[in-house]
LOROKOL-15820 format. One record per residue (C-alpha): residue number from 0; residue in three letters; x, y, z. Coordinates in nm, 4 decimals, padded with zeros to 6 digits. Layout:
residues N
[tordo NUM,'ALA',[X,Y,Z]]
...
end
This chain:
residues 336
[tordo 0,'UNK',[00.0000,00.0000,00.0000]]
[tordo 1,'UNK',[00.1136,00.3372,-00.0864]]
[tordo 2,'UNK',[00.2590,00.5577,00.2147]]
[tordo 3,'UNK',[00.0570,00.8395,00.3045]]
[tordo 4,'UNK',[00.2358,00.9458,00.6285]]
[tordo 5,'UNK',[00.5460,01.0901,00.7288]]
[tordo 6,'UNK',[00.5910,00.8071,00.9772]]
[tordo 7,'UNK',[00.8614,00.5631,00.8964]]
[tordo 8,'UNK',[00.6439,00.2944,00.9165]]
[tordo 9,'UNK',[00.3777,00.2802,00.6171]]
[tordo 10,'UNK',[00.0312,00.1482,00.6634]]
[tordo 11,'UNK',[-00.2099,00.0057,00.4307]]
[tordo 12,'UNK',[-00.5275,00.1975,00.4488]]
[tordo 13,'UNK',[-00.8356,00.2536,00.1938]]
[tordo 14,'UNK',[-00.9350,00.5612,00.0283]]
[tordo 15,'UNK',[-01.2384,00.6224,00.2146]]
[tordo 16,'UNK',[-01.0554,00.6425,00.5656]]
[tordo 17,'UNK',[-00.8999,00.9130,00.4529]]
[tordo 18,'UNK',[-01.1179,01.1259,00.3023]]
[tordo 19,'UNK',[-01.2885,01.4250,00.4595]]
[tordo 20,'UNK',[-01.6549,01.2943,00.6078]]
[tordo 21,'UNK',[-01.8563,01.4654,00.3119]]
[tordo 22,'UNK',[-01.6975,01.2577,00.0613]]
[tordo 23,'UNK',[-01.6844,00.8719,00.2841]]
[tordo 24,'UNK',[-02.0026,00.8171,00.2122]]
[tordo 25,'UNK',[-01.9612,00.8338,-00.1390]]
[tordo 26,'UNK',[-01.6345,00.6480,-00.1804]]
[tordo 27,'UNK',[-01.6901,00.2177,-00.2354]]
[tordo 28,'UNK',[-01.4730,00.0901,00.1132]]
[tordo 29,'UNK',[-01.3183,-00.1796,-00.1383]]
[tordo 30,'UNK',[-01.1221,00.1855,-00.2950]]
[tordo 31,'UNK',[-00.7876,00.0878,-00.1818]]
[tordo 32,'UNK',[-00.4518,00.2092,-00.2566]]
[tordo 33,'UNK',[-00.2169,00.0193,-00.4237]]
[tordo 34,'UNK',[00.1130,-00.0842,-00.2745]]
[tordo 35,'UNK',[00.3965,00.0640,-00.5095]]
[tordo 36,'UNK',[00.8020,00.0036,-00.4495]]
[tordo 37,'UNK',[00.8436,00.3850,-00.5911]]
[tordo 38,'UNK',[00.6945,00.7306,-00.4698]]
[tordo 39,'UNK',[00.4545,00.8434,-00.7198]]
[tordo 40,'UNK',[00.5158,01.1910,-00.8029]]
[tordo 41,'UNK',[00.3392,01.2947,-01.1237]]
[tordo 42,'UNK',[-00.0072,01.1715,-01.1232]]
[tordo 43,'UNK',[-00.2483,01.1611,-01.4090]]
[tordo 44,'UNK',[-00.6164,01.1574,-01.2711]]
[tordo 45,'UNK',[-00.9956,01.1737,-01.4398]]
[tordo 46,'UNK',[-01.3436,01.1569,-01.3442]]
[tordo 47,'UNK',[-01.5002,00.8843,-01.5311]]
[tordo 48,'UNK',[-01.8942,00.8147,-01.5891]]
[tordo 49,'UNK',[-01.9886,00.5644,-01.8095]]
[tordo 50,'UNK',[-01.6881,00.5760,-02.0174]]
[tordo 51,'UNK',[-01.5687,00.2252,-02.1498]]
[tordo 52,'UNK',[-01.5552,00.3385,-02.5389]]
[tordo 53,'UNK',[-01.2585,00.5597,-02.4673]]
[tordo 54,'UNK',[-01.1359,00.5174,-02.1115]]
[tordo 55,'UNK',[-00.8520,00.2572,-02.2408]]
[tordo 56,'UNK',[-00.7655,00.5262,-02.4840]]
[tordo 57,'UNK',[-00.6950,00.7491,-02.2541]]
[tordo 58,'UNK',[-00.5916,00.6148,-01.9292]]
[tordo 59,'UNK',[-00.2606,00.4218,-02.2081]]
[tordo 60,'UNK',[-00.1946,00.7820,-02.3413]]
[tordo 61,'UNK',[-00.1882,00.9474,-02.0100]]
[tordo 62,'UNK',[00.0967,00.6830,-01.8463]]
[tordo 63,'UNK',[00.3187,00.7895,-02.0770]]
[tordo 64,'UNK',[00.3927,01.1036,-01.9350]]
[tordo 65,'UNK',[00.3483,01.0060,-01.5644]]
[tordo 66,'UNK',[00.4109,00.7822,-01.2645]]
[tordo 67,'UNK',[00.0299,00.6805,-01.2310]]
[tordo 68,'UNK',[-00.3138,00.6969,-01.3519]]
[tordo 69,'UNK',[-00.6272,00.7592,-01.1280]]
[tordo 70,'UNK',[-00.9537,00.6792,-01.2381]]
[tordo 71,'UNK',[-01.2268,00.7910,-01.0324]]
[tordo 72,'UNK',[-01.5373,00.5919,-01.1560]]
[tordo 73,'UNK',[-01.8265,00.8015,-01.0540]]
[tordo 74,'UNK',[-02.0983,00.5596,-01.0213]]
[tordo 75,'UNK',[-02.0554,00.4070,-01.3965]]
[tordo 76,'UNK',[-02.3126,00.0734,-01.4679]]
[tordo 77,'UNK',[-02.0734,00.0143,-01.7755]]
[tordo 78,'UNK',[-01.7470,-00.2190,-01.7828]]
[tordo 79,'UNK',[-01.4991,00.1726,-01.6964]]
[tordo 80,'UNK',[-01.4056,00.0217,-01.3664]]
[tordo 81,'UNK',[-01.3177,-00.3314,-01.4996]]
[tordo 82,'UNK',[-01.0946,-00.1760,-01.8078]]
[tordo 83,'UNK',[-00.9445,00.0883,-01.5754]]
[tordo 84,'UNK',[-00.8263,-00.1799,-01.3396]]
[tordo 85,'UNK',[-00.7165,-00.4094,-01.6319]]
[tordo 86,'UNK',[-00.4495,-00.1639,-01.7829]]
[tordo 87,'UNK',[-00.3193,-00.0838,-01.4139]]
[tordo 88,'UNK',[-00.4792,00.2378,-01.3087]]
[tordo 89,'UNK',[-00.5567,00.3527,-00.9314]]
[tordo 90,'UNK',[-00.9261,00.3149,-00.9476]]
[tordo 91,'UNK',[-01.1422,00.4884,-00.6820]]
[tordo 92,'UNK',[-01.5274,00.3987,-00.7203]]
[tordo 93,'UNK',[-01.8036,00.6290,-00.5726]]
[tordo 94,'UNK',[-02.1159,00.4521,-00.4487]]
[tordo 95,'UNK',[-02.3670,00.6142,-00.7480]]
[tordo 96,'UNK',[-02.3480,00.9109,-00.9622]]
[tordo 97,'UNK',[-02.2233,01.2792,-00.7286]]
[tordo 98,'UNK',[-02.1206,01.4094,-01.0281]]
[tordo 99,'UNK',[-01.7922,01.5795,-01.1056]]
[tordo 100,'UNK',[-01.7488,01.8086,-00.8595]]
[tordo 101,'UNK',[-01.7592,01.5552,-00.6164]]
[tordo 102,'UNK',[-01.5274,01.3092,-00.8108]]
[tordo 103,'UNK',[-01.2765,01.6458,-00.8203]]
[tordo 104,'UNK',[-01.2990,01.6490,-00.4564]]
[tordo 105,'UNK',[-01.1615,01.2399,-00.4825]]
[tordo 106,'UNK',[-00.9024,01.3430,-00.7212]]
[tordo 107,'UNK',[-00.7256,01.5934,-00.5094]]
[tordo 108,'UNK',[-00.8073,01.4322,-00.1599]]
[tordo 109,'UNK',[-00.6346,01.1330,-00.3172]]
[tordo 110,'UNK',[-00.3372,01.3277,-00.4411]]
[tordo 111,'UNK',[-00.2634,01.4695,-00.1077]]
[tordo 112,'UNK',[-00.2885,01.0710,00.0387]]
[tordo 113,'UNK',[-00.0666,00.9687,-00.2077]]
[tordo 114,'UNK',[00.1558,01.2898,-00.1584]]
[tordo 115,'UNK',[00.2234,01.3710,-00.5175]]
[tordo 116,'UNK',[00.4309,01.6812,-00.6846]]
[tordo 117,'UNK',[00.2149,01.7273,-00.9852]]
[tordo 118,'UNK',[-00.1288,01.6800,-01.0556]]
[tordo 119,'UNK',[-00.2791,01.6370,-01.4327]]
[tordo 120,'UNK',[-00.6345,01.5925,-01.4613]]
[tordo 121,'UNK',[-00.8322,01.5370,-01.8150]]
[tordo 122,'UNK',[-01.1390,01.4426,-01.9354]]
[tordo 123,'UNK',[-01.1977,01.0443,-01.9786]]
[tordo 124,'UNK',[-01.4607,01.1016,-02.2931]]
[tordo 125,'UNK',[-01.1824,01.1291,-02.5413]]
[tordo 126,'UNK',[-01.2077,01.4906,-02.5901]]
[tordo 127,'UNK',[-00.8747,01.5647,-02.4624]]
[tordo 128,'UNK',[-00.5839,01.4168,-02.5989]]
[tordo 129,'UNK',[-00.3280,01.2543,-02.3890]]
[tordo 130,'UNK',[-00.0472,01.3475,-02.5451]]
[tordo 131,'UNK',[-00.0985,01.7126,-02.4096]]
[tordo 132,'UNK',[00.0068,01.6106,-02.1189]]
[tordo 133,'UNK',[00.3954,01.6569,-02.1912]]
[tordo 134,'UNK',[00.2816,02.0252,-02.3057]]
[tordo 135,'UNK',[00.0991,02.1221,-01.9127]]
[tordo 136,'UNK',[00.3800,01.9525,-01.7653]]
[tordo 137,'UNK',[00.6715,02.1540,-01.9376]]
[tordo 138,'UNK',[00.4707,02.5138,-01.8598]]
[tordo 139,'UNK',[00.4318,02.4094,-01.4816]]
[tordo 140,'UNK',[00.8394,02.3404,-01.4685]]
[tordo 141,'UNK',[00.9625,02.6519,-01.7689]]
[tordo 142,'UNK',[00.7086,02.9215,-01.6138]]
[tordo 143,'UNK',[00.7365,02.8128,-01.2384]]
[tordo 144,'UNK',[00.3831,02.8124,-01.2503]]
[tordo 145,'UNK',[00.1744,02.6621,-00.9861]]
[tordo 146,'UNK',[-00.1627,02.5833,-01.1939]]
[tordo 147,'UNK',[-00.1466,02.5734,-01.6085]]
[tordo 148,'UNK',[-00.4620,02.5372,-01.7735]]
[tordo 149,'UNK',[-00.4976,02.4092,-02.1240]]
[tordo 150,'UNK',[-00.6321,02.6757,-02.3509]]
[tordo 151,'UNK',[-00.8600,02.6146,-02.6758]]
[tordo 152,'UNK',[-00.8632,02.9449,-02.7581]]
[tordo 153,'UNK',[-00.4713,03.0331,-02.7956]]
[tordo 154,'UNK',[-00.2894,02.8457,-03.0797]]
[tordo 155,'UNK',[-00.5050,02.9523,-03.3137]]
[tordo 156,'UNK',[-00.7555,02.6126,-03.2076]]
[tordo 157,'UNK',[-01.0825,02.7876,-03.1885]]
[tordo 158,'UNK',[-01.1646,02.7089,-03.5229]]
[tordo 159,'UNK',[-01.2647,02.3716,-03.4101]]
[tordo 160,'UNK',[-01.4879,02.5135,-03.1371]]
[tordo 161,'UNK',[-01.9131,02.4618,-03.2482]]
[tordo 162,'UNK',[-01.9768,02.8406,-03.2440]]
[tordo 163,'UNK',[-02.2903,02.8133,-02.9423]]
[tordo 164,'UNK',[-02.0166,02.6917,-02.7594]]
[tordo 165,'UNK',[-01.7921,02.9677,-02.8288]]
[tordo 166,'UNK',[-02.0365,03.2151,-02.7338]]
[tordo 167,'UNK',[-02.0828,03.0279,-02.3925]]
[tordo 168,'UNK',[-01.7517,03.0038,-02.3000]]
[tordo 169,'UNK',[-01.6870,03.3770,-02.3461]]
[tordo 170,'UNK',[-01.9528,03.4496,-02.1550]]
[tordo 171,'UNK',[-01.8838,03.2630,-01.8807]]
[tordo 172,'UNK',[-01.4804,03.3911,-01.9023]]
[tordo 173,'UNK',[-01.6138,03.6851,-01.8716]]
[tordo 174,'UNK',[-01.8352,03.6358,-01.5926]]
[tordo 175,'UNK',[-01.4968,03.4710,-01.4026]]
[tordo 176,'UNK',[-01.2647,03.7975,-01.4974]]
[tordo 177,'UNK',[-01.5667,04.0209,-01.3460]]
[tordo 178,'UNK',[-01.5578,03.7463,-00.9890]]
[tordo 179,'UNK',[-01.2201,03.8517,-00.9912]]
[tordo 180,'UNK',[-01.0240,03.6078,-01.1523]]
[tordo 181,'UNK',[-00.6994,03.6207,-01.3383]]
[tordo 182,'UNK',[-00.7557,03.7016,-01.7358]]
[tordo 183,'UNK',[-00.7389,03.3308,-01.8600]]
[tordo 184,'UNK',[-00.8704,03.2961,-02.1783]]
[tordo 185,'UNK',[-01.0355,02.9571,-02.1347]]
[tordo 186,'UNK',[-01.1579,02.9223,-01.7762]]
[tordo 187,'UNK',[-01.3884,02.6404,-01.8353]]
[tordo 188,'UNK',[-01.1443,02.3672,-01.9151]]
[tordo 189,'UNK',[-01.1038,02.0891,-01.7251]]
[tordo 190,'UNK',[-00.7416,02.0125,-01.8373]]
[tordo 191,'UNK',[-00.5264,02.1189,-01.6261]]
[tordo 192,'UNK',[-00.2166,02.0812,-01.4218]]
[tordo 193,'UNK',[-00.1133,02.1242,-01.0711]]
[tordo 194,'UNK',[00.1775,02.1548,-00.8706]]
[tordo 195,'UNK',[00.1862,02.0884,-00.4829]]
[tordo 196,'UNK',[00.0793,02.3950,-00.3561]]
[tordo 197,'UNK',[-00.2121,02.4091,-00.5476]]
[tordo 198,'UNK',[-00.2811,02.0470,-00.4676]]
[tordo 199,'UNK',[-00.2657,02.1106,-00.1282]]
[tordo 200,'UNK',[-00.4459,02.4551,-00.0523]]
[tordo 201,'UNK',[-00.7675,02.3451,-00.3061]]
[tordo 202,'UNK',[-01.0544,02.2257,-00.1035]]
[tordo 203,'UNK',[-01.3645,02.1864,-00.3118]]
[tordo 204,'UNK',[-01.7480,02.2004,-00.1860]]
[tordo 205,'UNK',[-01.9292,02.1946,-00.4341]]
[tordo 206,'UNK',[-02.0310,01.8684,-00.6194]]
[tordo 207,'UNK',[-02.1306,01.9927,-00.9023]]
[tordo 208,'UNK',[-02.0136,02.1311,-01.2876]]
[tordo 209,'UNK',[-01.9357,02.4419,-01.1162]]
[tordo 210,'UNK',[-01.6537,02.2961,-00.9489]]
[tordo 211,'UNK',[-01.4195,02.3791,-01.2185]]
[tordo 212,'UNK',[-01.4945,02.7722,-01.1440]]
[tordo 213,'UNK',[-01.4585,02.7005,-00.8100]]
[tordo 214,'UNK',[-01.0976,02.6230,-00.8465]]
[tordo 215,'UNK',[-01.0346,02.8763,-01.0413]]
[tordo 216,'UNK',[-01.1700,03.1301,-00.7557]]
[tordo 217,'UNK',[-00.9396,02.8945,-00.5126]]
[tordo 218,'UNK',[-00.7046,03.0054,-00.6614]]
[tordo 219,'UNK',[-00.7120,03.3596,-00.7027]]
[tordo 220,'UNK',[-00.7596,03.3780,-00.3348]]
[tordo 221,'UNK',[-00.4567,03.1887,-00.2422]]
[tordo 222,'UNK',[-00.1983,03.3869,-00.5048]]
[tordo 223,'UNK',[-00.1148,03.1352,-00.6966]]
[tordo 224,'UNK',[00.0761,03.1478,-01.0502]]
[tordo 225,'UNK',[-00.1411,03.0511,-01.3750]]
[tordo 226,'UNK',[00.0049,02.9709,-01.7295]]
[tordo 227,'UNK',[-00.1662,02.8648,-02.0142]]
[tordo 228,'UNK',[-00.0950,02.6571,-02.3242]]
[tordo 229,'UNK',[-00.2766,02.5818,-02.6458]]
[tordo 230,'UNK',[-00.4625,02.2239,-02.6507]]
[tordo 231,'UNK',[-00.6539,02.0700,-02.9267]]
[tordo 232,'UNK',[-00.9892,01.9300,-02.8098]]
[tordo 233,'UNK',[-01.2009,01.6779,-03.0337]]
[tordo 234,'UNK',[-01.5791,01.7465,-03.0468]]
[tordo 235,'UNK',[-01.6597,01.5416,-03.3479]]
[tordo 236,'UNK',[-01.6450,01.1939,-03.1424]]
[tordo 237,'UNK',[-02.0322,01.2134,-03.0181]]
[tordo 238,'UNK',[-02.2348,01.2711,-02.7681]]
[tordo 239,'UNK',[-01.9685,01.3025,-02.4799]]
[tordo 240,'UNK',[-02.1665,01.5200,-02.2126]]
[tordo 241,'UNK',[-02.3892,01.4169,-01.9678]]
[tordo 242,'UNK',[-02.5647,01.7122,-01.9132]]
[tordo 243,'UNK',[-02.7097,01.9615,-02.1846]]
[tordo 244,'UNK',[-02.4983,02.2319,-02.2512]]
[tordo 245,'UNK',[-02.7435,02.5041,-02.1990]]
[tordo 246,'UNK',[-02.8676,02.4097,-01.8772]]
[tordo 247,'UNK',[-02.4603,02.3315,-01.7796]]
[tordo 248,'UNK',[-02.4059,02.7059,-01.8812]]
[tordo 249,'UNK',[-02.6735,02.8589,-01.6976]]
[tordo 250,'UNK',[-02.5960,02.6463,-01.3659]]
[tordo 251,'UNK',[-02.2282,02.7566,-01.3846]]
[tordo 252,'UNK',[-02.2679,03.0978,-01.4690]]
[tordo 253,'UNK',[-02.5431,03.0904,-01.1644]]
[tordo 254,'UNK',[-02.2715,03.0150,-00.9365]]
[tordo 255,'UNK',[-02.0559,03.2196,-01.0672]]
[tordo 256,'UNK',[-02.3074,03.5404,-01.0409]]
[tordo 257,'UNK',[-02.3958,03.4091,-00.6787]]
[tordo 258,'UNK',[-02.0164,03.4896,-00.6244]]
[tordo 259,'UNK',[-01.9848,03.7653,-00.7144]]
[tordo 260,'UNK',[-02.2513,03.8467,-00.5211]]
[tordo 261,'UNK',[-02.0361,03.7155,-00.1638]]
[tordo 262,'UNK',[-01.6982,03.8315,-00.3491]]
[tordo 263,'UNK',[-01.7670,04.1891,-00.5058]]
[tordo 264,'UNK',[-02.1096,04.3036,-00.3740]]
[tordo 265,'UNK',[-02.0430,04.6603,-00.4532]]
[tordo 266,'UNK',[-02.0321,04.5583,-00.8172]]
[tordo 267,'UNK',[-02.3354,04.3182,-00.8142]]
[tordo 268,'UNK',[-02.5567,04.5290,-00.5894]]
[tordo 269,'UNK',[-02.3920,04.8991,-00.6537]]
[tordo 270,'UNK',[-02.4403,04.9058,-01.0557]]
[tordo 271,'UNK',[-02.7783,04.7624,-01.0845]]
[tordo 272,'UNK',[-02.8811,05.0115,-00.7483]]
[tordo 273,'UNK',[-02.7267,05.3163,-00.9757]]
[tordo 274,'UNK',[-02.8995,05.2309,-01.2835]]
[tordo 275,'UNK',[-03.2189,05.2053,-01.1149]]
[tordo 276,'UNK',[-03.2105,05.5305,-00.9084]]
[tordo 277,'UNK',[-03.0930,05.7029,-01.2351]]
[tordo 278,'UNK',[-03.4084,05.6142,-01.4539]]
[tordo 279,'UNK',[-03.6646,05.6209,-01.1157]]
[tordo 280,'UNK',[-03.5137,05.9735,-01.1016]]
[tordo 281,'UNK',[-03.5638,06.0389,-01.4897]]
[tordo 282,'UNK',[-03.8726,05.9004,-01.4877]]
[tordo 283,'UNK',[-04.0005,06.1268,-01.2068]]
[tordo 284,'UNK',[-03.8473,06.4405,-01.4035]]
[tordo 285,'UNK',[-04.0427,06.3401,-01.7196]]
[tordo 286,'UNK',[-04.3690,06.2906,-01.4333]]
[tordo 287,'UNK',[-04.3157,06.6464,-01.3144]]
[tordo 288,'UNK',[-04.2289,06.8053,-01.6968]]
[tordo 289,'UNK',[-04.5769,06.6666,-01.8320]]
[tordo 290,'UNK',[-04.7245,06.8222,-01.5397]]
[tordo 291,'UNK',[-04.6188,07.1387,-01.5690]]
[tordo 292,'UNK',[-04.6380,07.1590,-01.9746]]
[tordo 293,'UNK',[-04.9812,06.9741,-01.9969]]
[tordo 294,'UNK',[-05.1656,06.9713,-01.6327]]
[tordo 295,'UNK',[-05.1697,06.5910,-01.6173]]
[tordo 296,'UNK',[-05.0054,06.4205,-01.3506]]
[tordo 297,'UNK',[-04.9051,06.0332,-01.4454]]
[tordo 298,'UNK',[-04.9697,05.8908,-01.0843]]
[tordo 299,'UNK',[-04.9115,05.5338,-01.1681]]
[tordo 300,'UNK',[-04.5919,05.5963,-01.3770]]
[tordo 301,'UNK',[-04.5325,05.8393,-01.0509]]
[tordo 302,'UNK',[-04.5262,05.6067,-00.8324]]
[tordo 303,'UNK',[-04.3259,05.3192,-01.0134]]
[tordo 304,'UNK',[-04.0464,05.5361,-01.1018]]
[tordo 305,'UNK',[-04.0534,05.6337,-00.6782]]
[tordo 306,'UNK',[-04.0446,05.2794,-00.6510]]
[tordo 307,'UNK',[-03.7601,05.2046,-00.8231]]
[tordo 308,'UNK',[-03.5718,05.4999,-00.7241]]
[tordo 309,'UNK',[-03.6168,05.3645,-00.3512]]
[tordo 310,'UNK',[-03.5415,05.0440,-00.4863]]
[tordo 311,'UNK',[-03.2099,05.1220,-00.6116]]
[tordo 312,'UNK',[-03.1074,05.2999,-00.3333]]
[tordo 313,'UNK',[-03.1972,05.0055,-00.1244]]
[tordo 314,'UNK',[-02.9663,04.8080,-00.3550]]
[tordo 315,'UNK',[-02.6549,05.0597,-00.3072]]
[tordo 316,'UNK',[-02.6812,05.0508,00.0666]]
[tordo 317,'UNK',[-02.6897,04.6748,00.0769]]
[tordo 318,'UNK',[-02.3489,04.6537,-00.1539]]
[tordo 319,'UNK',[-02.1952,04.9535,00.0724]]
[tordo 320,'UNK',[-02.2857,04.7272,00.4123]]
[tordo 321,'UNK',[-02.1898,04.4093,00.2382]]
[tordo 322,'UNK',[-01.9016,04.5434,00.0908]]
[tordo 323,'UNK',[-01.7932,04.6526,00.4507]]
[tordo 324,'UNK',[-01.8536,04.3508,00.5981]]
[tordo 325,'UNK',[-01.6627,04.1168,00.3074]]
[tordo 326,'UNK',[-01.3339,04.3735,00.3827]]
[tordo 327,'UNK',[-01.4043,04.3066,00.7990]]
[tordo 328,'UNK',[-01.3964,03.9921,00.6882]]
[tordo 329,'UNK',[-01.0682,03.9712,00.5257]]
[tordo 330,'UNK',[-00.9260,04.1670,00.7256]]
[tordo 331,'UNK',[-00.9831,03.9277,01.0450]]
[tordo 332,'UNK',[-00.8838,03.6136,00.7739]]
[tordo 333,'UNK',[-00.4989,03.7707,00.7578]]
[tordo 334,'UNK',[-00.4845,03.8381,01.1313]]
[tordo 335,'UNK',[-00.5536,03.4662,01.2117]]
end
């Protein structure tokens, strides 16, 4: 069994024993470790649901490049866990479907058990291509980075992007840069690689797609460095989401507007307050210039535009508290 302690005297242990209570009820007890002569310090990991057309693909590719391969087979009624096992892979096996925040959460819990260096996680539905691996690996040792994310829109590899999908990504880039995070031109890919300080400061919560913006904003707040490099991503291999990428778009960039919400509530309650007390206000002039050209007073449209110009200033007050109370907040974080 793999050591996971600093004690000089290893000890075999499953997964699930060592995972954080949230996630032991979601982890098979059979999820052991294997026993390995040889430290493993680059480790290749992805979530895997229902993926036994291209997992062997992948999980070959990937060991070229590292120590070890982690599968983390998230509730799959095909034969992913019986292939991933057969071509030597760590496999890790959660009870049913959590979905892949939750089988993030495995990935880097397991990492820090296993007390890797570097961290590489891909997709499993053959959209990625292993041999990108050597590219993330090289950035996080030439730039010194800490995280490097794999980019599809540097390299000139757009082009092979389905244009709704374009437009969703940017949007939700965009929503990320306005959260606060770093300008990375593809925040929604999941290929990416980590070095041990990002493995061990990122604590995921949520269990969800999100959970890839929720790194991101991990991130940020701990100061770490980000590269990127250019990655080619197949997306004329079939159907390989789960979800519908509509409703995957509008949960994410939910979350993502929720934060910013908790992160910068000047900006998500300040702007809309402003641009509600300016047309309440220019609504109420236009009430008051009919009156005195015409003799009619608009009482409805009167008191609406009140309304919202009460409204709005509601909404400015609440960021200005908010705001306060985020920076008391902070503040007390760095005096701990």
């Amino acid at each position: 069994m793999q050591t996971i302690s600093d004690s000089a005297n290893p000890f075999q242990s499953t997964v699930r024993e060592h995972l954080p209570a949230s996630l032991k009820t979601a982890v098979c007890s059979e999820s052991v470790l294997p026993k390995s002569a040889k430290p493993i310090k680059v480790l290749a990991a992805m979530p895997a649901f229902n993926e036994e057309k291209y997992i062997a693909k992948i999980v070959i590719g990937a060991r070229k490049y590292v120590d070890q391969v982690l599968v983390v087979d998230d509730g799959s009624v095909d034969a992913t866990n019986e292939i991933a096992k057969c071509l030597g892979a760590i496999v890790v096996r959660h009870e049913k479907n959590f979905g892949y925040g939750a089988s993030l959460q495995t990935i880097f819990e397991t990492a820090r058990i296993l007390r890797v260096e570097t961290l590489v996680i891909l997709d499993s539905d053959g959209q990625h291509n292993p041999e990108d691996i050597k590219k993330l690996l090289e950035a996080l040792d030439e730039c010194k980075a800490d995280v490097v994310i794999g980019s599809r829109f540097i390299g000139g590899n757009q082009k092979n992007i389905p244009g709704y999908r374009k437009v969703g990504m940017k949007v939700l880039d965009g929503a990320t840069r306005v959260a606060g995070v770093a300008d990375i031109s593809d925040s929604q890919c999941g290929f990416r690689a980590y070095g041990r300080k990002a493995i061990d400061v990122i604590h995921l919560s949520g269990k969800g797609m999100s959970a890839g913006s929720e790194v991101l904003f991990q991130i940020s707040d701990h100061n770490l460095k980000i590269a990127e490099v250019p990655i080619n991503v197949l997306y004329d291999i079939g159907d390989t989401s789960t979800e519908n990428p509509f409703k995957h778009g509008i949960f994410v960039l939910s979350y993502i507007i929720g934060l910013i919400s908790y992160r910068r509530p000047l900006l998500a309650f300040g702007i809309p307050g402003c641009i509600l007390i300016v047309c309440g206000f220019l609504a109420e002039l236009w009430v008051f210039a009919e009156l005195r050209t015409t003799g009619v007073f608009h009482d409805v449209l009167s008191m609406g535009s009140a309304f919202i110009l009460i409204f709005g200033m509601l909404l400015v007050i609440t960021g200005l508290i908010l705001n306060y109370l985020v920076i008391f907040v902070n503040e007390q974080k760095k005096g701990l």
